[in-house]
C-alpha positions in Angstrom: 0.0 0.0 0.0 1.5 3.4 -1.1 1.6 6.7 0.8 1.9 10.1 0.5 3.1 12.9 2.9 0.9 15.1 5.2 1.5 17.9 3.2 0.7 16.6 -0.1 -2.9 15.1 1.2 -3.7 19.1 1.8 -3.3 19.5 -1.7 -5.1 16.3 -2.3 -8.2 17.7 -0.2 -8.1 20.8 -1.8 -8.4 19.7 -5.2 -9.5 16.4 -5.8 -13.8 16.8 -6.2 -15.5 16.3 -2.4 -17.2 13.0 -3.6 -14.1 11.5 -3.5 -13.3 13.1 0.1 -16.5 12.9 2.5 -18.1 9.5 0.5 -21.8 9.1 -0.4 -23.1 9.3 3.3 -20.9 12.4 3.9 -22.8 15.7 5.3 -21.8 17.7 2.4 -23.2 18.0 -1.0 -20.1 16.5 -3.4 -19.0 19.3 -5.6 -16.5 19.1 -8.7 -13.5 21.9 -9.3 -13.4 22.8 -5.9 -10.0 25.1 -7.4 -12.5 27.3 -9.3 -13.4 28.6 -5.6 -10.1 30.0 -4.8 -8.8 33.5 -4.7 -6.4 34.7 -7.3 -5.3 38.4 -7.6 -4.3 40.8 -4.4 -7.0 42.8 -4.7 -9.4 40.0 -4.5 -7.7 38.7 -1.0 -7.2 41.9 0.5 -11.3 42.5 -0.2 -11.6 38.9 1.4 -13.2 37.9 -1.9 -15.9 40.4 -2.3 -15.5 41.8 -5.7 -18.9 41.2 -6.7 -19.5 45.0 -7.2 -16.4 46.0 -7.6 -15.3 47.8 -11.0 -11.5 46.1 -11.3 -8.6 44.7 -13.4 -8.6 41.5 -11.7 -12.6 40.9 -12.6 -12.2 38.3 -15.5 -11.5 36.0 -12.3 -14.4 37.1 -10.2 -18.0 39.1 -11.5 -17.2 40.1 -15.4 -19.2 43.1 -15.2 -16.9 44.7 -13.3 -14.7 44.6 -16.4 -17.2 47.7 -18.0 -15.9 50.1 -16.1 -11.9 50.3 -17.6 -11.3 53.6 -19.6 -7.9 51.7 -20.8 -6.1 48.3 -22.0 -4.8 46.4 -18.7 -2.7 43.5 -18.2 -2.0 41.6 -14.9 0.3 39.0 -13.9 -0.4 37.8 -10.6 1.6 35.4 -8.7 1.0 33.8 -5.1 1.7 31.1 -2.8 -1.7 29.6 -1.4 -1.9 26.7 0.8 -3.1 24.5 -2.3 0.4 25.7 -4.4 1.6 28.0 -6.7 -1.0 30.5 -8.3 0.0 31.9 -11.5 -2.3 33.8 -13.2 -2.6 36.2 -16.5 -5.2 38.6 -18.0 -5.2 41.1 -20.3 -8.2 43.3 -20.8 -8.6 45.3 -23.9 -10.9 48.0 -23.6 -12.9 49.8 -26.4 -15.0 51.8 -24.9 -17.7 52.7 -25.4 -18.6 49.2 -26.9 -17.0 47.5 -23.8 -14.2 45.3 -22.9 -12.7 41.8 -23.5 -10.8 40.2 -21.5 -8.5 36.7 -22.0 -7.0 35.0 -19.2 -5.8 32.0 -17.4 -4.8 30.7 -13.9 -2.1 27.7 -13.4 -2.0 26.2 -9.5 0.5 24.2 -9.5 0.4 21.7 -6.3 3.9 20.6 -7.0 5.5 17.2 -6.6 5.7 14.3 -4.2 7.4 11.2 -4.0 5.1 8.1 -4.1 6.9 5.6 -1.7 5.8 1.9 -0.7 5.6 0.7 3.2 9.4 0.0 3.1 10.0 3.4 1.8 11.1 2.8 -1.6 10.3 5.5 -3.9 8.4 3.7 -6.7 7.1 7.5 -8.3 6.1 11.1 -8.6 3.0 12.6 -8.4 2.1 16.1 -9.4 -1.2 18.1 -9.5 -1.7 21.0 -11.5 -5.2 22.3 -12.3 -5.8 25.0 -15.4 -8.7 27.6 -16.0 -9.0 29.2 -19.3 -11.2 32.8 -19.1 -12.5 34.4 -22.4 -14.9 37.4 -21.2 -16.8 40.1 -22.4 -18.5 43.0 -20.5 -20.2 46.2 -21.5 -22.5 48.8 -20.2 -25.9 48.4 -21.2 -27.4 51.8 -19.7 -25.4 54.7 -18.1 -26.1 52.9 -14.8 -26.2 49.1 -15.3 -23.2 47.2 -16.5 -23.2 43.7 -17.6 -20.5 40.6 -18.5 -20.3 36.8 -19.3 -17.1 34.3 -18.6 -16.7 31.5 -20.4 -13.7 29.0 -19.3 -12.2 25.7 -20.2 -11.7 23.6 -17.1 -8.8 21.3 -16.5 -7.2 19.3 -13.8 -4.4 16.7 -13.8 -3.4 14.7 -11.3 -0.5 12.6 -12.9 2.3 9.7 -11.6 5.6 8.7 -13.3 7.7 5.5 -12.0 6.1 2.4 -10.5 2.1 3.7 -10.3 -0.8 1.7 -9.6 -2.3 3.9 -12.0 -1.5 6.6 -14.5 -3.3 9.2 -12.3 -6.3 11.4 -13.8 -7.1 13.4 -16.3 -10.3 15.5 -16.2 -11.4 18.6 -18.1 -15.1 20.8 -18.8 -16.5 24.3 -19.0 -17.8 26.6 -16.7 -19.4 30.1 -16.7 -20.3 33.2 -14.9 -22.7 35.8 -15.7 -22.7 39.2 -13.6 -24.1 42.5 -13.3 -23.4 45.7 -11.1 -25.5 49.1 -11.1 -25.5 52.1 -10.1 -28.8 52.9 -9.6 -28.6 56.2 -7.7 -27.2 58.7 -9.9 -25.9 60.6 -6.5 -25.3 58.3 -4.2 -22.0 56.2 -4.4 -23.6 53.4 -4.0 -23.0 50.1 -6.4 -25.1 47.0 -6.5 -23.6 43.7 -7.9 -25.2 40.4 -8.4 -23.8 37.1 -10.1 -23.9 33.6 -11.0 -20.5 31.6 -10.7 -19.3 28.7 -11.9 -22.5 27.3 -14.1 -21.9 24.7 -16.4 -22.3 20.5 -16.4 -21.0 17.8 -14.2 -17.4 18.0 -14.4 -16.5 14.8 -15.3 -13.2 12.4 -13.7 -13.8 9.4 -16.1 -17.3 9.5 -17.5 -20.4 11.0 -17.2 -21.5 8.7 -14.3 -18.6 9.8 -12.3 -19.3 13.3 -12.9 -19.6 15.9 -10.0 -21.6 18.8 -10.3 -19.9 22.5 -10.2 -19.3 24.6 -7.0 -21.8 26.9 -8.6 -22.7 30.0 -6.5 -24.9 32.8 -6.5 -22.9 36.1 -5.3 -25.0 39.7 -4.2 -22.4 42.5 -3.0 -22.7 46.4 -2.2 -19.9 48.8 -2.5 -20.3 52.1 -0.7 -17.5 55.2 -1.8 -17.5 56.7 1.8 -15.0 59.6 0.7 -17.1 60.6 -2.1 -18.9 63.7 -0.6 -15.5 64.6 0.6 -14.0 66.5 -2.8 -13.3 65.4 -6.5 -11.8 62.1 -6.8 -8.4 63.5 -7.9 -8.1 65.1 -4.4 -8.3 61.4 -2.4 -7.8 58.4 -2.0 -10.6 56.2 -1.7 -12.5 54.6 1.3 -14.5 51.8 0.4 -17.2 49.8 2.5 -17.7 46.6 0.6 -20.9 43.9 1.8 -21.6 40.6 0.1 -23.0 37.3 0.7 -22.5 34.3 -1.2 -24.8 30.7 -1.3 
């Protein structure tokens, strides 16, 4: 019977689909792609995650519509160490306003390598786990107050082993979406509304489709409030931000 070390089962738990995790009794629904659900840009963590309203470079990766609002061509390369691994990510936004924006992007986590070793301690191979997102989106402003944007992405995770495996590891791949608004509603008020759908798509499938697992799909609502707003033009401050969301 092989093993692997403490450290590499995190990154086992953290990827691999629940169903595989908690079993068919377990509490918890079993969900596919659990990697689609973590973090990636520092503006994203430093909000804890609630960029549902929020008009930002990083958007391709959390509510599209938020991609609207760029008056200019952006591109990111964010890097960062998670517990899962190694987060790379890259998007580049291309704005043509006022028709709207595109966006193409993609995220790497890497989980590394681990030895596979028997009960005696013989290394018989290596396993690595890498998981890739693929972002095409599009957002634009449908009224001067209500902005609007779609993700689509190409799914893939890859769990392989090299040496002496009992198996050749798995392969998996799908599609996801998002689809996200945010509005303004108040034309004086500094208040923005954002709503969302994350993560839609079919089962997300290890072998075959009776193996599938469906999608962590989420429904997002935020508010973002400018508190420093009424406190002169925006060239004269920095801003002060009150951000509220809940997610189900």
């Amino acid at each position: 019977m092989t093993r692997v070390s403490r450290a590499f089962l995190v990154v086992l738990l953290a990827l691999i689909p629940p169903s595989h995790v908690w079993g068919q009794n377990g509490s918890l629904p079993p969900e596919g792609a659990l990697f689609l659900l973590l973090p990636v840009g520092a503006e994203g963590v430093s909000l804890g995650r609630a960029m549902t309203a929020v008009t930002s470079a990083e958007s391709a990766f959390w509510n599209p519509a938020g991609l609207a609002g760029l008056g200019q061509s952006k591109l990111l390369i964010m890097r960062g160490d998670p517990l899962a691994g190694v987060s790379t990510a890259l998007s580049w936004a291309i704005a043509r306003q006022p028709l709207g924006v595109l966006a193409l992007s993609c995220h790497l986590l890497d989980g590394g390598e681990q030895n596979l070793v028997d009960d005696q301690q013989n290394v018989r191979g290596t396993i690595s786990i890498r998981s890739h997102v693929g972002i095409v989106s599009a957002a634009t402003g449908l009224a001067d107050w209500l902005d609007v944007g779609l993700n689509m992405k190409v799914v893939r995770f890859d769990l392989d082993c090299r040496g002496r495996c009992d198996d050749a590891g798995v392969q998996s791949s799908g599609w996801a979406g998002d689809v996200g608004f945010q509005a303004q509603p108040l034309a004086n008020v500094p208040l923005r509304l954002g709503a969302m759908i994350a993560h839609f798509g079919p089962k997300f499938q290890v072998v075959n489709a009776a193996q599938g697992d469906p999608l962590p799909t989420r429904i997002r609502l935020s508010a973002a409030y400018e508190l420093l707003e009424h406190f002169g033009p925006p060239d004269d401050r920095n801003g002060l931000g009150l951000v509220l969301q809940v997610r189900h």
